[in-house]
PADRENVEX-107248 format. One line per 4 residues: their letters; for each residue x, y, z of C-alpha. Coordinates in steps of 0.2 Angstrom, whole numbers. Layout:
REM residues N
A	X,Y,Z ~ ...
This chain:
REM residues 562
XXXX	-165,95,66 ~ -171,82,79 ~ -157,71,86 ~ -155,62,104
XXXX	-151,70,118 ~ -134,63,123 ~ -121,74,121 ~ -106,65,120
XXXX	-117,56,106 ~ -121,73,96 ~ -103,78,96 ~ -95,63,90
XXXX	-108,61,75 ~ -106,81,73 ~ -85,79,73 ~ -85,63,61
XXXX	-93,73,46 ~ -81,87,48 ~ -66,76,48 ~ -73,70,30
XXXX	-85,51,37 ~ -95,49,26 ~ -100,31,29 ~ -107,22,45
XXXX	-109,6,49 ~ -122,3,60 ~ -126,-14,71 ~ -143,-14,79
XXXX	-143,-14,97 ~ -152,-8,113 ~ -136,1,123 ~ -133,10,107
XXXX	-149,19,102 ~ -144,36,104 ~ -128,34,92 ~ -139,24,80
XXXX	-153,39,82 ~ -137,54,81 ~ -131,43,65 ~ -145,41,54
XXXX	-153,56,58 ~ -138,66,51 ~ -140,76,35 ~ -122,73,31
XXXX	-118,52,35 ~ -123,38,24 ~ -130,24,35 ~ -128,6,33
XXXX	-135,-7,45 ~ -126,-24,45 ~ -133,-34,61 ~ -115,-46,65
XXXX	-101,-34,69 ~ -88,-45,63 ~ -94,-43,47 ~ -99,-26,51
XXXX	-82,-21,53 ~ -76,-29,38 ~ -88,-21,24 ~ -82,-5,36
XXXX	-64,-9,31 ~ -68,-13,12 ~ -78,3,11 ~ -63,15,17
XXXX	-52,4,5 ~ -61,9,-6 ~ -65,28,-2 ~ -49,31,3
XXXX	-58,40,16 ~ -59,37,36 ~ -76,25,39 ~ -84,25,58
XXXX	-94,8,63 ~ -106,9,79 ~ -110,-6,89 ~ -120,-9,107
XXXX	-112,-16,123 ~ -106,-33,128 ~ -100,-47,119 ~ -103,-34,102
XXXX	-89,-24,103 ~ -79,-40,103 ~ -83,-43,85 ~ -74,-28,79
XXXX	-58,-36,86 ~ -52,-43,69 ~ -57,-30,57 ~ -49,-18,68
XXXX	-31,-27,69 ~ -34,-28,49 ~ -35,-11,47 ~ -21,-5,59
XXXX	-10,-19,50 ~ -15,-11,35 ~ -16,6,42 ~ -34,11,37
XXXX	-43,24,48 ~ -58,13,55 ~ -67,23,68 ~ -75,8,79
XXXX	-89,17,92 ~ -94,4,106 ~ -111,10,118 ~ -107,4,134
XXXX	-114,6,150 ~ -109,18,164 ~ -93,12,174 ~ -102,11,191
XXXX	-113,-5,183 ~ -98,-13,178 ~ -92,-31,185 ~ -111,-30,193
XXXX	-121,-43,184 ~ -129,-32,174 ~ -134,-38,154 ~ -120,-36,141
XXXX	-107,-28,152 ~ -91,-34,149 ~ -72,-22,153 ~ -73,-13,137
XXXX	-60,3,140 ~ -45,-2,132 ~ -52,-18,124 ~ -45,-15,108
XXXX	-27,-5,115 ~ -14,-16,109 ~ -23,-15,89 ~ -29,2,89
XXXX	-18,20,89 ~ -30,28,102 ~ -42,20,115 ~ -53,35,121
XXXX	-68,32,135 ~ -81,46,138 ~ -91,45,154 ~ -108,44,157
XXXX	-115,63,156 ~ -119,70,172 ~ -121,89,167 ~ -103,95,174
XXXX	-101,115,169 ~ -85,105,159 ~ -93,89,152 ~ -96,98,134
XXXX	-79,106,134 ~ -70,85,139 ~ -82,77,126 ~ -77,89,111
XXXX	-59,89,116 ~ -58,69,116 ~ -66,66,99 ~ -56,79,91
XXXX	-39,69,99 ~ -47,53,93 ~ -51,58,76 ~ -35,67,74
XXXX	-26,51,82 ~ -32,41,68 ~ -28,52,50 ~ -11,60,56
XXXX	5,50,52 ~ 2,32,47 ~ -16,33,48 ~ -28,20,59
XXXX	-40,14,68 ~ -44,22,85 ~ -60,14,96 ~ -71,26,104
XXXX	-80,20,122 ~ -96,29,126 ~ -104,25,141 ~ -123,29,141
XXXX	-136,29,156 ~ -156,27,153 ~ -165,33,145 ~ -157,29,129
XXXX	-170,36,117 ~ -171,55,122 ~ -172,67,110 ~ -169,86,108
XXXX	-172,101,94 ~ -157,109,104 ~ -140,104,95 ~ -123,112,98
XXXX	-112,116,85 ~ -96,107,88 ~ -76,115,87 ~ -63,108,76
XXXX	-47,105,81 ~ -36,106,65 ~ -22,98,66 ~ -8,102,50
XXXX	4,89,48 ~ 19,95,35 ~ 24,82,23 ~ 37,90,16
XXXX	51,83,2 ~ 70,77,6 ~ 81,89,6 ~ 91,90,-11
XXXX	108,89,-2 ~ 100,70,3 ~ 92,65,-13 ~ 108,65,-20
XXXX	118,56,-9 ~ 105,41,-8 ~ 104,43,-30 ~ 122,41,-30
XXXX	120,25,-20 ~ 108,18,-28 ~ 118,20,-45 ~ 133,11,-35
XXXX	124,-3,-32 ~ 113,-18,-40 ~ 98,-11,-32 ~ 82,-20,-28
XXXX	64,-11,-25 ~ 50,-20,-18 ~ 33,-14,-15 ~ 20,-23,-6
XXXX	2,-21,-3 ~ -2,-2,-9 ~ -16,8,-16 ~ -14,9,-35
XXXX	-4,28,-34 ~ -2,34,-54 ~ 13,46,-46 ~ 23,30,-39
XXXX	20,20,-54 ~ 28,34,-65 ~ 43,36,-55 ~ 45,17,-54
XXXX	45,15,-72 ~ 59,26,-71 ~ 70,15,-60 ~ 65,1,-68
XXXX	75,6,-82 ~ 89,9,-76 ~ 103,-5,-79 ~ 108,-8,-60
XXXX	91,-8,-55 ~ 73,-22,-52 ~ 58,-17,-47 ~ 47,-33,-39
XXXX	29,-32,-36 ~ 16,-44,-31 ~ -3,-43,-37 ~ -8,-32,-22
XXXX	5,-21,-23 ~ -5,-11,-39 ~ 11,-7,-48 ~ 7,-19,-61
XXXX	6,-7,-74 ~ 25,-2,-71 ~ 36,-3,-87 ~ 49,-17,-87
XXXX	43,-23,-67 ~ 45,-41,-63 ~ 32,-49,-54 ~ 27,-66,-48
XXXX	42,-67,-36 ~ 39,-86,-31 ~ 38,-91,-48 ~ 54,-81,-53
XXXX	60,-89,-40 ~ 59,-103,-41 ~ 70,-101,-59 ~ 86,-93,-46
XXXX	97,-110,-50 ~ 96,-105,-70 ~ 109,-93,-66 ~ 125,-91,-56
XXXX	121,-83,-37 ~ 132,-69,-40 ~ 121,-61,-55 ~ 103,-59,-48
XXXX	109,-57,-29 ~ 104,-38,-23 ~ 117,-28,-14 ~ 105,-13,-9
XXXX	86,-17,-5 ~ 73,-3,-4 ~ 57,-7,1 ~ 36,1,2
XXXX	20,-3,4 ~ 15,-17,17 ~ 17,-34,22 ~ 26,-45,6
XXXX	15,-61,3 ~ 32,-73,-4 ~ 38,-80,11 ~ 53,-87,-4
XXXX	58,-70,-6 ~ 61,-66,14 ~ 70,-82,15 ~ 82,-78,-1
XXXX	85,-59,5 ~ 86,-64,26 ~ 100,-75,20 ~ 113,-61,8
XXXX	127,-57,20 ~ 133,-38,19 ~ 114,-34,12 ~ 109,-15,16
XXXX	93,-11,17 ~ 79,5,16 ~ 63,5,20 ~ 52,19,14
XXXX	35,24,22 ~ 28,33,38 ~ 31,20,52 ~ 28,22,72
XXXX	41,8,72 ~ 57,-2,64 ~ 51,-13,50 ~ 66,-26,49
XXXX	58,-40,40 ~ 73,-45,30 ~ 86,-44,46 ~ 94,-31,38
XXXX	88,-13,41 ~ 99,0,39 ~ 91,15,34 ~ 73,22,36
XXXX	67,35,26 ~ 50,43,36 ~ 43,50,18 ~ 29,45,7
XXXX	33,33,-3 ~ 24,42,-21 ~ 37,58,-17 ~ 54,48,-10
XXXX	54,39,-27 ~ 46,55,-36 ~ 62,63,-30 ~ 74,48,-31
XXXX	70,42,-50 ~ 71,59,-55 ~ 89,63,-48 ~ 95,44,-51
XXXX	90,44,-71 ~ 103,58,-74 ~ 117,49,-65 ~ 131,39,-74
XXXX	127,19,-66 ~ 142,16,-59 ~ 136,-2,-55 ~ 137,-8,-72
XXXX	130,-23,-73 ~ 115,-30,-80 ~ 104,-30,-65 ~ 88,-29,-71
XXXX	89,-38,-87 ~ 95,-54,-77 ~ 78,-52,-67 ~ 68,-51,-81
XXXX	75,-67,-89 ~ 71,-77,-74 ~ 55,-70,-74 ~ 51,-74,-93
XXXX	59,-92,-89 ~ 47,-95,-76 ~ 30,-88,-86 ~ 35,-101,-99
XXXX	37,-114,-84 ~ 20,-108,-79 ~ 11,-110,-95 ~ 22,-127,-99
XXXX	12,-132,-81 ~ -5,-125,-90 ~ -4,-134,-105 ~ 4,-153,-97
XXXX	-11,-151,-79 ~ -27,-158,-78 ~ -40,-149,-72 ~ -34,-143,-53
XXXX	-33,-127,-42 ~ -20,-123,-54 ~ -26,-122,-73 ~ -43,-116,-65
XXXX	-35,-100,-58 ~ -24,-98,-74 ~ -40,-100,-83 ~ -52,-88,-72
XXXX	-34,-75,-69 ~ -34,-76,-91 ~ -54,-73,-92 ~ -56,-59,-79
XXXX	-60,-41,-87 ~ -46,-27,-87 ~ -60,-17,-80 ~ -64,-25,-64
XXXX	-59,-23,-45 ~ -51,-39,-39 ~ -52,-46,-21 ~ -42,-61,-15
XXXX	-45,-71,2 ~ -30,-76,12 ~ -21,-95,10 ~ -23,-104,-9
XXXX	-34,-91,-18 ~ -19,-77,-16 ~ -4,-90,-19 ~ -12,-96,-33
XXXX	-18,-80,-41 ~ 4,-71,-39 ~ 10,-86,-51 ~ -1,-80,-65
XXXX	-1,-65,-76 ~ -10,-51,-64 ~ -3,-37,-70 ~ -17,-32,-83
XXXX	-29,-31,-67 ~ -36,-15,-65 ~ -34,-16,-45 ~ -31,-31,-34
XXXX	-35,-33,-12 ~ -30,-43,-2 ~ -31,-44,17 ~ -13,-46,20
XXXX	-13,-34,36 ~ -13,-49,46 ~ -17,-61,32 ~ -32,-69,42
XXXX	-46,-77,32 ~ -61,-71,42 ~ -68,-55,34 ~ -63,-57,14
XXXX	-79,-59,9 ~ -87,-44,18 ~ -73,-34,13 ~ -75,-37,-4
XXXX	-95,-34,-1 ~ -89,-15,6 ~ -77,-11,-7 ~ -91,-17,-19
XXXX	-103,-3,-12 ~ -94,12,-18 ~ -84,5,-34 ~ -92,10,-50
XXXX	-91,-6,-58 ~ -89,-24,-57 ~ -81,-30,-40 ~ -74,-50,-40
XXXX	-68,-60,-25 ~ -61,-74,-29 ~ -58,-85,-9 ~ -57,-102,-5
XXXX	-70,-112,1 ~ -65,-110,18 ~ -64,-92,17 ~ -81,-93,10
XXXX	-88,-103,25 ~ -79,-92,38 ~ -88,-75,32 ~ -105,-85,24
XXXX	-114,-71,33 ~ -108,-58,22 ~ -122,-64,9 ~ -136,-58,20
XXXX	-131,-40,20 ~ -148,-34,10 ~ -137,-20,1 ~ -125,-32,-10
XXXX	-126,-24,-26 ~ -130,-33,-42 ~ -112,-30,-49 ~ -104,-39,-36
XXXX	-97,-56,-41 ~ -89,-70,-31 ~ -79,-85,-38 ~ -77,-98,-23
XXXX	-61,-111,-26 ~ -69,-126,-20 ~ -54,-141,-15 ~ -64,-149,-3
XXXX	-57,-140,14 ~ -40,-130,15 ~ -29,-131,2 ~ -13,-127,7
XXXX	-12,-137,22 ~ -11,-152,10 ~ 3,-141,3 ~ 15,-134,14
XXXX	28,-144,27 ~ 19,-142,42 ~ 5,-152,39 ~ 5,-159,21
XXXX	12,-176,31 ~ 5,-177,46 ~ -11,-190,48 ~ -22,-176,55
XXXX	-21,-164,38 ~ -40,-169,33 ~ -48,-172,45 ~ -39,-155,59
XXXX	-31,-144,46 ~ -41,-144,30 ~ -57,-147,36 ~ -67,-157,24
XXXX	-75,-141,19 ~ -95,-145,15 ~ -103,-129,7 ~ -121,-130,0
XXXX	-115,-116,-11 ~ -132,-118,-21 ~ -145,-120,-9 ~ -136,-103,-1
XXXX	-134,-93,-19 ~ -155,-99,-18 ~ -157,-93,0 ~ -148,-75,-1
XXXX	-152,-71,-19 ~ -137,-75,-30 ~ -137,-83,-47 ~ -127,-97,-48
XXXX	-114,-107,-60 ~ -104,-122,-56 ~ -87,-129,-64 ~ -83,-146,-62
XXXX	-68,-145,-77 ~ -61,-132,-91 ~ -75,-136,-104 ~ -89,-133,-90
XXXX	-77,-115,-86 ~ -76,-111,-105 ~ -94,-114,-106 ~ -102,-105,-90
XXXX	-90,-91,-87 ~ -94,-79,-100 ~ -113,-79,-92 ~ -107,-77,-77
XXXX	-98,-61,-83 ~ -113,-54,-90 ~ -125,-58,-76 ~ -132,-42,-72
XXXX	-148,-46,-63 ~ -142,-50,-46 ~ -124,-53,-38 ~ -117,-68,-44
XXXX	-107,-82,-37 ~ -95,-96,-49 ~ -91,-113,-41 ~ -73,-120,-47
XXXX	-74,-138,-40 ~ -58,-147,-40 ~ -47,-161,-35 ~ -39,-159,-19
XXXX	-25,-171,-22 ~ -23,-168,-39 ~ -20,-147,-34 ~ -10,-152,-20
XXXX	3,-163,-31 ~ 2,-151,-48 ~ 8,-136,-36 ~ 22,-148,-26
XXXX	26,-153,-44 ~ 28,-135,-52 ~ 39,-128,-36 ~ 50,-144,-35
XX	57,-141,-53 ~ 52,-157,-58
């Protein structure tokens, strides 16, 4: 097979199939012609070419969400690699193996005037596992020995232990298009990391606890994991014992769960403190989106809690840490339910019934709020959440869309994504547009209209498939700065904080190929959406144009208990 000539290039694209790449996302460039050339021409990588990087990285991200599998994304020199900065802390956040490959020039030209050269060793080291620079080749008796050695750490760095992304600097000197018959066939290093189980001694002891205590689980955002949801279901029966999930978490499907934790909430004072107050708190998954449920856990004195998962570092959200438990979360609770649904509750006390009270009080608040709204952000989600297919993939973009979408009934959803890594709003749409690429069936993001501005340049990807749909919230600018304390007063919130979104969202369906629908109340929804459901021509985007003052004063209304 023909390939370039670079050898540091050939080894990297050689070492990212064997540690089981599949996908590359490729940005045009000049610096980075012999990665592109080592890419495409490889017999086992799937090219995609995405010319901005930000989005690049993004539909990179959505594509290893999706495969579960480690994704590499090559880009030229220069103010290029900078684009990968946000999809990159995303996936470390969020602990995805993102393999991000920047051409750059040879070190000697650096600082020199020379086109698109900027510092790029270490640009991405405080968001990355692994920062790995290869030099320019010069034809050292040891240079293929150093190049095969320092993929192998990088590639290795970024699926061991908490996986993530690691960023791969190649410097390359002229001529970049050289190519060669010759190819070297490159070592593995294998790395075999023991997962192991708890030891039985342990499992008991922490069962025992459990059943001593009214015991909260918590699971944030997590890949929907059938062996997690089983054990859960377990716990969740027990007396003593409530399990809390939010939309992302993909636990909906867990027998006698609560979710919608705001909305539950916000039903606490129906109650005396003393009943639905947690003594023992165990926590999975990722980041928790309710900022109502960090406040009302920060604030238990004498709280103990666990946190379960494969960390580099103590994750003390709550202010109250006291145990970590380095395990996977599927076989700590695998071993836990199993042990803890034999034991005698010695907390007895409904625990998990009083949960499930507030939550039933707060889903008739919810659709009390429904039925007595006028059209807003808030009947429009429960109608869209209500119409959406079992069957379908869900993405969410950061700020309203995601707030709105955890106070309806999501756990039906088949799967639901957020960015919640580091909660930015940049990249939901290209995100979406990756994962959409290797899911089966029907992707849906549903974002905000500033979302949808942010990452506009996800529609000119020229491989959006047709099952790809998009429902844009449209409140004239963003929403929840007319919501929340720090800027729903202030004189500035329009004009500085929401923006006054204006999106042609027409004229760019038009322009990029999309078929269109537009809601302007719920008889316009009831009558467009179950064509937009069946479009099957092309993707497909649904305006939801609402009030923006209306939304603001209906969710202030609904929290406010009034």
């Amino acid at each position: 097979m023909n390939s370039t000539n670079k050898l540091s290039c050939q080894t990297i694209i050689n070492l990212l199939s064997q540690y089981g790449v599949e996908d590359v996302v490729l940005s045009p460039g000049s610096r980075n012609t012999p990665l592109i050339i080592a890419a495409n021409r490889s017999q086992s990588l799937k090219t995609r070419i995405v010319i901005d990087e930000r989005s690049a990285g993004f539909i990179a991200l959505g594509i290893a969400i999706e495969t579960r599998r480690p994704v590499a994304m090559i880009c030229t020199s220069g103010s290029a690699a900078l684009n990968y900065g946000p999809s990159l802390s995303e996936a470390f956040y969020r602990r995805v193996p993102l393999i991000a490959i920047t051409a750059d020039r040879p070190a000697e030209w650096i600082d020199q005037d020379d086109s698109q050269t900027i510092r790029q060793p270490e640009l991405f080291a405080n968001i990355v596992k692994g920062s790995y620079n290869l030099s320019a080749e010069r034809g050292g008796s040891v240079e293929a020995w150093y190049f095969n050695r320092v993929v192998n750490d990088a590639l290795t760095t970024a699926l061991r232990g908490p996986a993530g992304p690691v960023h791969i600097n190649v410097q390359l000197d002229d001529p970049l298009s050289g190519c060669t018959d010759s190819l070297t066939t490159q070592r593995k290093i294998e790395c075999d990391e023991v997962a192991g189980l708890l030891p039985e001694e342990t499992v008991i002891r922490l069962a025992g606890e459990i059943s001593g205590k009214k015991t909260m689980v918590i699971i944030g955002f997590h890949q929907p994991d059938c062996r997690l949801s089983d054990s859960l279901s377990v716990l969740a029966g027990l007396e003593n014992v409530v399990v809390l999930h939010e939309a992302q978490s993909n636990i909906g499907c867990v027998a006698d769960a609560v979710g919608n934790i705001d909305a539950t909430l916000s039903m606490a004072n129906s109650f005396n403190v003393g009943d639905y107050m947690p003594e023992l708190v165990i926590t999975a998954g990722g980041a928790l989106l309710s900022r109502h449920v960090k406040v009302f856990l920060r604030g238990i004195a004498g709280l103990q809690h666990w946190h379960i998962g494969r960390y580099d570092r103590a994750v003390d959200c709550f202010m109250k840490l006291s145990r970590r438990i380095e395990c996977r979360p599927a076989s700590f609770f695998a071993q836990i339910a199993a042990v803890a649904a034999l034991m005698p509750v010695v907390k007895s006390v409904p625990f998990g019934a009083i949960w499930r009270k507030l939550h039933n009080k707060a889903m008739a608040k919810v659709n009390t709020f429904v039925e007595n709204s006028p059209w807003c952000d808030f009947t429009a989600m429960a109608a869209l959440v209500k119409a959406i297919p079992d069957d379908w993939s869900v993405h969410v973009s950061n700020g309203t869309a995601i707030r709105y979408l955890q106070l309806f009934d999501y756990s039906r959803l088949k799967r639901v994504e957020c960015n919640r890594g580091v909660s930015g709003i940049d990249g939901s749409t290209s995100t979406a547009i990756g994962a959409s690429l290797c899911c089966d069936g029907t992707t849906l993001l549903i974002t905000g209209d500033m979302s949808a501005q942010y990452d506009m340049g996800a529609l000119a990807f020229n491989e959006i498939p047709k099952r790809f749909k998009m429902v844009v919230l449209n409140n004239s600018g963003g929403g929840i700065f007319r919501f929340i304390g720090t800027t729903s007063g202030l004189e500035e919130r329009e004009r500085c904080f929401a923006a006054d979104v204006r999106l042609p969202l027409r004229q760019l369906a038009d322009g990029f190929g999309f078929s269109y629908y537009k809601a302007e109340c719920a008889d316009d929804f009831n009558n467009v959406f179950a064509r937009f459901r069946d479009e099957d021509s092309s993707p497909t985007i649904l305006e939801l144009v609402t009030p923006a003052e209306v939304s603001a004063d209906v969710l202030k209304r609904f929290f406010s208990n009034t």
